[in-house]
KEBA-244632 format. One record per residue (C-alpha): residue in one letter; x, y, z. Coordinates in Angstrom, 3 decimals, m for minus. Layout:
! residues N
{"A", {X, Y, Z}}
...
! end
This chain:
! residues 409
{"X", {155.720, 53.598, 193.444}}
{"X", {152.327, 54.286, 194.535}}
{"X", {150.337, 51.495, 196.111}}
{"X", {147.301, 50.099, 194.196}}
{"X", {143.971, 50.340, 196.607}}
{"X", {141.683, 47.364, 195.683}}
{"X", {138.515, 49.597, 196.402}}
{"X", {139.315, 52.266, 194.403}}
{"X", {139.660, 49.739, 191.588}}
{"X", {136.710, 47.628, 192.565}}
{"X", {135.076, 51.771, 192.365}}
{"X", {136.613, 52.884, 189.274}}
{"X", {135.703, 49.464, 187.253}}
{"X", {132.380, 49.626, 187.885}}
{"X", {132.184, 53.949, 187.609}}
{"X", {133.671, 52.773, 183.657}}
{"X", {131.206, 50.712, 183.045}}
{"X", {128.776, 53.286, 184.167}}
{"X", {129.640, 55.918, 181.565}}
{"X", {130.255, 53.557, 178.507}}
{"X", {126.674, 52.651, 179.604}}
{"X", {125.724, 56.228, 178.974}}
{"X", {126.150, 56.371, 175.120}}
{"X", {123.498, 53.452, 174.432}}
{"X", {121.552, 55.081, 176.610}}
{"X", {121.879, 58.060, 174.721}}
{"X", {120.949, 56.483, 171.788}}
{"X", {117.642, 55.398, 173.417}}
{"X", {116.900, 58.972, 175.059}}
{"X", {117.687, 61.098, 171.276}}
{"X", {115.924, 57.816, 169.293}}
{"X", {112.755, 58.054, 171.168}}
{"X", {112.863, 61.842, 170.408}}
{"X", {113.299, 61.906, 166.557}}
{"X", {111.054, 60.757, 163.632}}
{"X", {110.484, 57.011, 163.034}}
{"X", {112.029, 56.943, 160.059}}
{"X", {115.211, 58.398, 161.493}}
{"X", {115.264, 55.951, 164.800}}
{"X", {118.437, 53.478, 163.951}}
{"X", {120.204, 55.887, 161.606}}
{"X", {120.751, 58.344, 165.083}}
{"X", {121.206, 54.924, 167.270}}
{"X", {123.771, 53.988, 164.901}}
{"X", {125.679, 56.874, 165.475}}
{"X", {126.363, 56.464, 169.284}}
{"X", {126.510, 52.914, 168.670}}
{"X", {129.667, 53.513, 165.694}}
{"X", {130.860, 56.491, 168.445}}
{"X", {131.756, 53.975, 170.655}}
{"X", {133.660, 52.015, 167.796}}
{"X", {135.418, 54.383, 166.166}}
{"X", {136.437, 56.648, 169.319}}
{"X", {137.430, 53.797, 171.167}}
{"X", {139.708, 52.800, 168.744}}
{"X", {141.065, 56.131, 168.098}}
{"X", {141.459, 56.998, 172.278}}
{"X", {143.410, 53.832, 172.612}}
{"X", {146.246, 54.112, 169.193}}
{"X", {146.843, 57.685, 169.399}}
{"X", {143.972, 60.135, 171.408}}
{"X", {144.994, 59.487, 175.152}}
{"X", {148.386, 60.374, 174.285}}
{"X", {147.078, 63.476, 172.818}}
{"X", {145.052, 64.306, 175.761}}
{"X", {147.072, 62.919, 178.920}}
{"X", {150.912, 62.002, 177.092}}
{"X", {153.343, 64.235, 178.666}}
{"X", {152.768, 67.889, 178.570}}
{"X", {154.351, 69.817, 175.198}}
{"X", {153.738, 73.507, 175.959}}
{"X", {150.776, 73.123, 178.416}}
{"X", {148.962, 72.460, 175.173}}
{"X", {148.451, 68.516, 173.981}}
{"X", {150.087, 65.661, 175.168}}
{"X", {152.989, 64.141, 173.266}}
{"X", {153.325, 60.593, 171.566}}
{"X", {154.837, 59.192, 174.008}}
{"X", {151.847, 56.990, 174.669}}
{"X", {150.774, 56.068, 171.638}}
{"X", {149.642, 52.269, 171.297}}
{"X", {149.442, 52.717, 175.386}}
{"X", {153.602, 52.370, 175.210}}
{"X", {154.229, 53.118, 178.736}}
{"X", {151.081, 52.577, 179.731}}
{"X", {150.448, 49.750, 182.041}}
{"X", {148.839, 48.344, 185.357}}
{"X", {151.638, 50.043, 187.489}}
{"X", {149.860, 53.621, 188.840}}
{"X", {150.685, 56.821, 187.253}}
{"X", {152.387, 59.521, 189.674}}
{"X", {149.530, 61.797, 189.236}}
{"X", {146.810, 60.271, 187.341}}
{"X", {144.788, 58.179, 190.102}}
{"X", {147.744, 57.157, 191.507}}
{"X", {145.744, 54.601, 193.723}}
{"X", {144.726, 52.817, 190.482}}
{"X", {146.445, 51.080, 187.364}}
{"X", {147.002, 53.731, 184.794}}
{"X", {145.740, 51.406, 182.426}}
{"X", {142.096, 51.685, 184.365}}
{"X", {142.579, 55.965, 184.504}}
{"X", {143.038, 55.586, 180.883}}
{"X", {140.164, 53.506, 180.280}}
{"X", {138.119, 55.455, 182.639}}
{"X", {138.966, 58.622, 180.183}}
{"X", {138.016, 57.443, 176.880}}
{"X", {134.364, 56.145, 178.072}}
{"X", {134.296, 60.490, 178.708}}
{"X", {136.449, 60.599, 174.712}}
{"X", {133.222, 58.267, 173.512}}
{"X", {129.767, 59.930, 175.001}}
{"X", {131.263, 63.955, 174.055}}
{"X", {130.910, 63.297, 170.613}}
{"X", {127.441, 61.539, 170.846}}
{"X", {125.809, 64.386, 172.809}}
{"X", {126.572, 66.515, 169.275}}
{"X", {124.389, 64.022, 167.204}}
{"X", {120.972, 64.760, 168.906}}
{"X", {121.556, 68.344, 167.138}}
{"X", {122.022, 67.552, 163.553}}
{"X", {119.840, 64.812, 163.714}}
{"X", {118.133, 63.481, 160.475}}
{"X", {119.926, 64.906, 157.670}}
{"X", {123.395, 64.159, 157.927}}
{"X", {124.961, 61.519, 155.653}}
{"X", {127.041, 59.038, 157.460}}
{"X", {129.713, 58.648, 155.683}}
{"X", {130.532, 62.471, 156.351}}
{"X", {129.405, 62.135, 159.741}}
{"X", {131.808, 59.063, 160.945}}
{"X", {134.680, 61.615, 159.308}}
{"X", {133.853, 64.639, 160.921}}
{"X", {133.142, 62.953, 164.305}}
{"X", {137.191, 61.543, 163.840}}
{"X", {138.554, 64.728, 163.331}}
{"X", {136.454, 66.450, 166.086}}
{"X", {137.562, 64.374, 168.709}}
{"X", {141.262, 64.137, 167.232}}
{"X", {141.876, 68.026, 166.987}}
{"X", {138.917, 69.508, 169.250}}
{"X", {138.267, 67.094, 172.426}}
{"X", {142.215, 66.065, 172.905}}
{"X", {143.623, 69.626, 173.161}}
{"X", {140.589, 70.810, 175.661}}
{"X", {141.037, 67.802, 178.004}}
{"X", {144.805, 68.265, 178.287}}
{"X", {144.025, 71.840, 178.578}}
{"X", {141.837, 71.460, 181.355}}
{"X", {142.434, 67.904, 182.666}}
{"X", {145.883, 66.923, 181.938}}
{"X", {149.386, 67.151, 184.086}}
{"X", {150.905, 70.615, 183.101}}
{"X", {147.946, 71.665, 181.064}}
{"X", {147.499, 75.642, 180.904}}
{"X", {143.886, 76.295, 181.739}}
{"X", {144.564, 73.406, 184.838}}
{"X", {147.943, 75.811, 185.242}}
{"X", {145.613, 78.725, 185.427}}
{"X", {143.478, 77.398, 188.402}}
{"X", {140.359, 76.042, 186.179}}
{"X", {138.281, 74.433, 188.357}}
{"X", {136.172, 71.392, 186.437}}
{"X", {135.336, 67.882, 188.058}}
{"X", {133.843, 65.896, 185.529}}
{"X", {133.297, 67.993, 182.298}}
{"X", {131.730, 70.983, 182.341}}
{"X", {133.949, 72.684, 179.825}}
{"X", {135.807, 69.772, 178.582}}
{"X", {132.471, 67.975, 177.141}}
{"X", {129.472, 69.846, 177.527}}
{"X", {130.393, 73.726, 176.712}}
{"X", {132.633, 71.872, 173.985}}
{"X", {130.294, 69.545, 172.677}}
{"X", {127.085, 71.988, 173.251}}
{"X", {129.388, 74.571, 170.907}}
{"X", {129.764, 72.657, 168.328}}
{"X", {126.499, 70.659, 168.149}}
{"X", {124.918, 74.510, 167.740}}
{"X", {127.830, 75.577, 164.539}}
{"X", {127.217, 72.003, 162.470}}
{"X", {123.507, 72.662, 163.253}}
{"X", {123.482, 76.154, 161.692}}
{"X", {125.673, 75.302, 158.718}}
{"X", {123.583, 71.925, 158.070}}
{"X", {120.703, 73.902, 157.591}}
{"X", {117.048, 72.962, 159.018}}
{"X", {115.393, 70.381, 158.620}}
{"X", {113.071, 70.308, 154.864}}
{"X", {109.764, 71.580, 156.029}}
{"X", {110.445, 71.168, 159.919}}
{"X", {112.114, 73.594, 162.052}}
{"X", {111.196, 71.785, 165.152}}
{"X", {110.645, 68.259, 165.847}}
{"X", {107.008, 66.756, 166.356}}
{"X", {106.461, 65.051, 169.149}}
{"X", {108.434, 62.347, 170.345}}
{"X", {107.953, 59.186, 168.006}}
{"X", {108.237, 56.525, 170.969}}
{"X", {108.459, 58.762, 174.293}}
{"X", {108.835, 55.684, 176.831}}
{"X", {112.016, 54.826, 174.529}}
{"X", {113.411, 58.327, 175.626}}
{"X", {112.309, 58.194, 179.063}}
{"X", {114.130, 54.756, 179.330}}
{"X", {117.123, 56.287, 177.640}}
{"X", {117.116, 59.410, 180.301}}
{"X", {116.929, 56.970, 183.387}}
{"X", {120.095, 55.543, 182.334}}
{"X", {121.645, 58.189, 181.340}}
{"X", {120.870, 59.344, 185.078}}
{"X", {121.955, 55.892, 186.320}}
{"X", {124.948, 56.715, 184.573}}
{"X", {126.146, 60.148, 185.765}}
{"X", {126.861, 58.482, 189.085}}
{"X", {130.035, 56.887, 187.601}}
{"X", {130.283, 60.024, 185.360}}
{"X", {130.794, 62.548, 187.954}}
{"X", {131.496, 60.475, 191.494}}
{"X", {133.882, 58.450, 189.167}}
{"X", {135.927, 61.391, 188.369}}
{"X", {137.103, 61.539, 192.022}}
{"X", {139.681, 58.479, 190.854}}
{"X", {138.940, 56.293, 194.315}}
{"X", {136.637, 54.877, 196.951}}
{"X", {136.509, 58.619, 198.511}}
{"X", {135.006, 61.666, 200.546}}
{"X", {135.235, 63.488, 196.840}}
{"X", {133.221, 60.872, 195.114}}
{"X", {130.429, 61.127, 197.396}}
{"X", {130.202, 64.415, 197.983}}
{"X", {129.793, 64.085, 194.171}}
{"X", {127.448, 61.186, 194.272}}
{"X", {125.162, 63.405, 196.340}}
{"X", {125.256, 66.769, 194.757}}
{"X", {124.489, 64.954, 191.163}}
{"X", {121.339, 63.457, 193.031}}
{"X", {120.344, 66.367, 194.644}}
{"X", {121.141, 68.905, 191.259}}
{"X", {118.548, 66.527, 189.120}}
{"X", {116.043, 66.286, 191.234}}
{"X", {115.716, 70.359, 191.799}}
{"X", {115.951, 70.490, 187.851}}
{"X", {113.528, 68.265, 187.356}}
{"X", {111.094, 69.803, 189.459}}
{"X", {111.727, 73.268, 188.481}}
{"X", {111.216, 72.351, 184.581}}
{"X", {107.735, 70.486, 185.287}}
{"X", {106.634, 73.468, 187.013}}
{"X", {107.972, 75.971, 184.198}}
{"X", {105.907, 73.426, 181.758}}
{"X", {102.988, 73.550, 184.031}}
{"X", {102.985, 77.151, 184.595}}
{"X", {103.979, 78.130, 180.779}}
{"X", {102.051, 74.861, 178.727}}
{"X", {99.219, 74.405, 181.122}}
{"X", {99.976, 70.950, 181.297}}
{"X", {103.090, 68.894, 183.976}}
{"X", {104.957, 66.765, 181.039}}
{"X", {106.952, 63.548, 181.162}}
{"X", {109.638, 65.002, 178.566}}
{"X", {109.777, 67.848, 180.650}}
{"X", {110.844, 66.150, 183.471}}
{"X", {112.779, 63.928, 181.844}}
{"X", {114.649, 66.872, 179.553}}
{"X", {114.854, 68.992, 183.174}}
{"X", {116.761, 66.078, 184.800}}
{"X", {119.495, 66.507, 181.794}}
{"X", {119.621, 69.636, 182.457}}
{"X", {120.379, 69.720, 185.918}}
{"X", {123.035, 66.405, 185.672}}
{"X", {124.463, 68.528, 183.099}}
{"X", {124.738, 71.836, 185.370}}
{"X", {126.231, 69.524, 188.553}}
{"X", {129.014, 68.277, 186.683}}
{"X", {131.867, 70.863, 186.491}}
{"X", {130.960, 71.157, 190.507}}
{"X", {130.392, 68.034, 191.811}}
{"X", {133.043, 67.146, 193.685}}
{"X", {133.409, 70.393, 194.697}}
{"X", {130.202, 72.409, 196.136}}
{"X", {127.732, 71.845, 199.316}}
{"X", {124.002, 70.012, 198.467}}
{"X", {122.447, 73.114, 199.137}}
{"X", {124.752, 74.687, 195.895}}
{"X", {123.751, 71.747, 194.464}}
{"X", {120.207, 72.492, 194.475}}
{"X", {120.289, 76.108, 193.385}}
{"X", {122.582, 74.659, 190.203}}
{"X", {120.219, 72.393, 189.417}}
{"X", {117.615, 74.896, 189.392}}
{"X", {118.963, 77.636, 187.499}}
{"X", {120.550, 74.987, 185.078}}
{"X", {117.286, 73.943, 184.408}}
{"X", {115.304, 77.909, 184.019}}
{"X", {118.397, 78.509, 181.560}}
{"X", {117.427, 75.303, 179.515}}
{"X", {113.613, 75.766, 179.584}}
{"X", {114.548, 79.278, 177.863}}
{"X", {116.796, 78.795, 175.278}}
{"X", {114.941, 75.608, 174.250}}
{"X", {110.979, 77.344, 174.472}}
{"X", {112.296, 81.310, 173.976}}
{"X", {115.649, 81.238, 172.385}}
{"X", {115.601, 78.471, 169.872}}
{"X", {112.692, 79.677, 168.224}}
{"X", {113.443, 83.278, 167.935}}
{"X", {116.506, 82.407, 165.768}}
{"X", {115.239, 79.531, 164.538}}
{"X", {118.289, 77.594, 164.341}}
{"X", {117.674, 73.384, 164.146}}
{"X", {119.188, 72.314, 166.759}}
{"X", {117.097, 69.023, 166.571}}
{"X", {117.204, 67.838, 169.965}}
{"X", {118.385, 70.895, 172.047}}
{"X", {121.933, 69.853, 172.653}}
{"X", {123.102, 73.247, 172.735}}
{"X", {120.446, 74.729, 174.750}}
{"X", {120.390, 71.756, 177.600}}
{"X", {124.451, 70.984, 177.438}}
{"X", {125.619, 73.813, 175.736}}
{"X", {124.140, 76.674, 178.119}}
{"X", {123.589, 74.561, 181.283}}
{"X", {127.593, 73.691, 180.964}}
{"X", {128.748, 77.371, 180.644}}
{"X", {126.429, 78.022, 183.638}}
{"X", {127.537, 74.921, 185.350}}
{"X", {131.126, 75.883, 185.063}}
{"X", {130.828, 79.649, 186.334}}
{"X", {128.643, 78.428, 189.101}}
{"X", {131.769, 76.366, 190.242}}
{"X", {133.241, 79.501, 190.899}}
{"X", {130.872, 80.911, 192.854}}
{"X", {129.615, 77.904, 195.237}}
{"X", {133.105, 75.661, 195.320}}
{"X", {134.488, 75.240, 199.011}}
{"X", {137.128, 73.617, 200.579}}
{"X", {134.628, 72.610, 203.243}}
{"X", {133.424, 70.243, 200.338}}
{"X", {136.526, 69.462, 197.955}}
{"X", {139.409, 70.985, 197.011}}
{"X", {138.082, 74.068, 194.486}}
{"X", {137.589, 77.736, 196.791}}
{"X", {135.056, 80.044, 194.849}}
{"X", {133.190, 82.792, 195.602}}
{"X", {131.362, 82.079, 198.493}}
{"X", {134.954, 80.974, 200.147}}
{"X", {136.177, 84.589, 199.261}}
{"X", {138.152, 83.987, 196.391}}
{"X", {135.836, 86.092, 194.090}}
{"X", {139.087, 85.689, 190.998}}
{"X", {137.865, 81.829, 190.310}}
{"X", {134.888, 83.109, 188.850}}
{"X", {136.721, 84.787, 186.454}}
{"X", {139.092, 81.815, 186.053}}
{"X", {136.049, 80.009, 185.085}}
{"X", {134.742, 82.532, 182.261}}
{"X", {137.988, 82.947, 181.082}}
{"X", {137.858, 78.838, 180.817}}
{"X", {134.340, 78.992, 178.902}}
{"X", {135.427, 81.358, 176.731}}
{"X", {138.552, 79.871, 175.450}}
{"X", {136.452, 76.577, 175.015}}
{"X", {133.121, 77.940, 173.158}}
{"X", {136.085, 79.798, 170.665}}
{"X", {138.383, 76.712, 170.056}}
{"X", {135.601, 74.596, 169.841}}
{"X", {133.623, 77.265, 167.273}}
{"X", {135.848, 78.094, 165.001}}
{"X", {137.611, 74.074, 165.154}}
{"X", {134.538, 72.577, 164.092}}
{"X", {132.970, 74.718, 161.582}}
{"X", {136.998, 74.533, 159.946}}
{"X", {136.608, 70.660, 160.333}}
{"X", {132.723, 70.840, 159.428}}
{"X", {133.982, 72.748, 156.249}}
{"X", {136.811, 69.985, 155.308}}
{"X", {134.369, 67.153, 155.597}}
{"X", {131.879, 68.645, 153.444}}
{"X", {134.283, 69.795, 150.911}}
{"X", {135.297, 65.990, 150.241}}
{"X", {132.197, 63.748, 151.167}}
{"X", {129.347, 66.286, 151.465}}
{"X", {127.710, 66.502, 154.417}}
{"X", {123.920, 66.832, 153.988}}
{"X", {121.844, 63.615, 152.613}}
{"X", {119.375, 64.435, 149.275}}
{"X", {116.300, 66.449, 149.822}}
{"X", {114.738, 62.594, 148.348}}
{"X", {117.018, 60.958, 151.228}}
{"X", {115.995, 62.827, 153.929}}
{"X", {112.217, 62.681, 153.207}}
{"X", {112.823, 58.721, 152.864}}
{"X", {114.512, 58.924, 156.050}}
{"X", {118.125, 57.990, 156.835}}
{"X", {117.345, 54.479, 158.236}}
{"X", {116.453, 53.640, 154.626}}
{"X", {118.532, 55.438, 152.650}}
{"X", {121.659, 55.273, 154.709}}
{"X", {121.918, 51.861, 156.162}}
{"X", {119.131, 49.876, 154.389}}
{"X", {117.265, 49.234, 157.677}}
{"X", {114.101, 50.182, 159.625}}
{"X", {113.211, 50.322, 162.847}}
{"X", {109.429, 49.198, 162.645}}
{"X", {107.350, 47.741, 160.130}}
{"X", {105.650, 50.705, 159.289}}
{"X", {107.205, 53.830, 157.977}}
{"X", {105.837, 57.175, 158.631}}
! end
């Protein structure tokens, strides 16, 4: 039996509570960004998230995603209701911690994938279609990637596939599918891109916290008190901050103008680029991540988002979506062992990097195709668009019967 280490628990407690705290501080970062009228009805959604994903990680999902291996492909039932699972550590999940806290470290990462997607269909889906959807997404499209990727005797993890705390497992998947519901939802009536912000210091608040968060996010994911967690703790610090930086000066150079979003949006981007390599690259890789995550960001949300004009509300694809993919192919160039565990290019193993395409790939496919098949089911029995009159209301009204400030726009 492995022995239980009371700082690794003390570390992965606390890491936990970190990334649950991510998804209400999601809700403040995407509810400061859309309409008004639109405020609680997209705060509700990360709020019910945590409900209804919880529930569903804890009767059936973590069995799905970490149960014993069928195939290399999903976990079996074996631990459904948590049978089996209990405060005695798992032989290779954390096995310094009680497998009950691994699995409750896990489903905080089952709760905020999901609530990245909402920020891109924002203010025209109907709820009711929505709370479905987001079920079956995380049922049939998050629990097969993270045992893919994540799980003991899953294939891509067979295969080599190097990703610390999500690059492809929640923000190439979620980025994916937050771009197909966006295109088959349609834009927006008579917006294809948001105004300004409605409440920007909401937003700003909501990005601080989400950056107070990715410490547990990505220096949890190293399962202990460890070298791996801080060398993860620093890179995610170090990856913002050069992101950050980088997108004020794009904003600067390109808008004239330095702007608070900007900085805010370009810290995303570059917590977002860090994660798949965290735990695995130097802080000089970590800065040159951050970076390029962030030029790849500024240009699909200023260049590329506009040229096709899909409304993708609040640039989830373009800021998790394309900062993930790069995020997970730079792990195969900058990983060394000097660092972590992972060997990439720079080590002379030039093959990860096409372990990690290969692992991109697979994901933006099974998660493109899965969703618009489960985006198609959903609509087909609840309809997933609100009224042309319901969206123009706004879905605080219309949808919940509440409103975020005394005056509507």
């Amino acid at each position: 039996m492995d022995k239980i280490i009371a700082a690794d628990v003390a570390w992965m407690l606390c890491a936990s509570a970190l990334v649950l705290m991510m998804t209400p501080a999601l809700a403040f970062f995407y509810g400061g960004l859309v309409r008004r009228k639109n405020v609680l009805s997209i705060m509700m959604q990360c709020y019910v998230i945590m409900c209804a994903v919880g529930l569903m990680w804890i009767l059936v999902g973590y069995s799905m995603a970490f149960g014993p291996d069928r195939y290399g492909v999903i976990g079996s039932m074996d631990w459904i209701f948590l049978r089996g699972v209990s405060i005695v550590p798992d032989s290779f999940y954390g096995t310094s911690i009680p497998h009950l806290l691994f699995m409750a470290f896990q489903m905080m990462f089952a709760i905020i994938t999901p609530a990245l997607m909402v920020g891109a269909f924002a203010e025209r889906i109907r709820f009711s279609s929505f709370l479905f959807f987001i079920i079956l997404w995380s049922l049939f499209i998050y629990n097969p990637v993270a045992h893919w990727v994540w799980a003991n005797g899953g294939w891509l993890s067979k295969d080599g596939a190097l990703d610390f705390a999500g690059g492809a497992v929640i923000h190439v998947n979620a980025g994916i599918a937050a771009l197909v519901v966006s295109i088959l939802l349609g834009k927006r009536d008579g917006l294809v891109f948001p105004k300004s912000p409605h409440n920007l210091p909401f937003a700003v608040f909501g990005a601080g916290f989400l950056f107070f968060g990715w410490f547990g996010f990505n220096a949890g994911s190293a399962l202990g008190a460890n070298g791996a967690a801080v060398v993860a703790f620093v890179t995610t610090a170090i990856a913002s901050a050069s992101a950050g930086l980088v997108w004020m000066f794009l904003d600067w150079f390109f808008n004239e103008v330095p702007t608070m979003l900007g900085v805010a949006t370009g810290i995303v981007a570059g917590l977002v680029a860090i994660t798949p390599a965290a735990g695995f690259v130097s802080p000089v890789a970590a800065i040159i991540i951050g970076a390029i995550g962030s030029l790849i960001g500024f240009f699909f949300v200023t260049k590329v988002k506009p040229f096709f004009g899909y409304d993708d509300s609040l640039d989830v694809f373009g800021v998790h979506g394309m900062c993930g993919i790069w995020g997970a192919i730079a792990t195969g160039i900058f990983a060394s062992k000097a660092y972590g565990s992972g060997s990439g290019l720079i080590d002379g193993n030039p093959i990860q990097v096409w372990i990690q395409c290969k692992a991109v790939i697979i994901t933006i496919l099974y998660s493109g195709i899965g969703t618009a098949l489960l985006y198609f089911i959903a609509d087909f029995i609840f309809g997933m668009r609100v009224s042309l009159r319901e969206e123009h209301v706004g879905l605080d009204l219309t949808q919940h019967h509440e409103s975020g400030y005394t005056l509507m726009e």
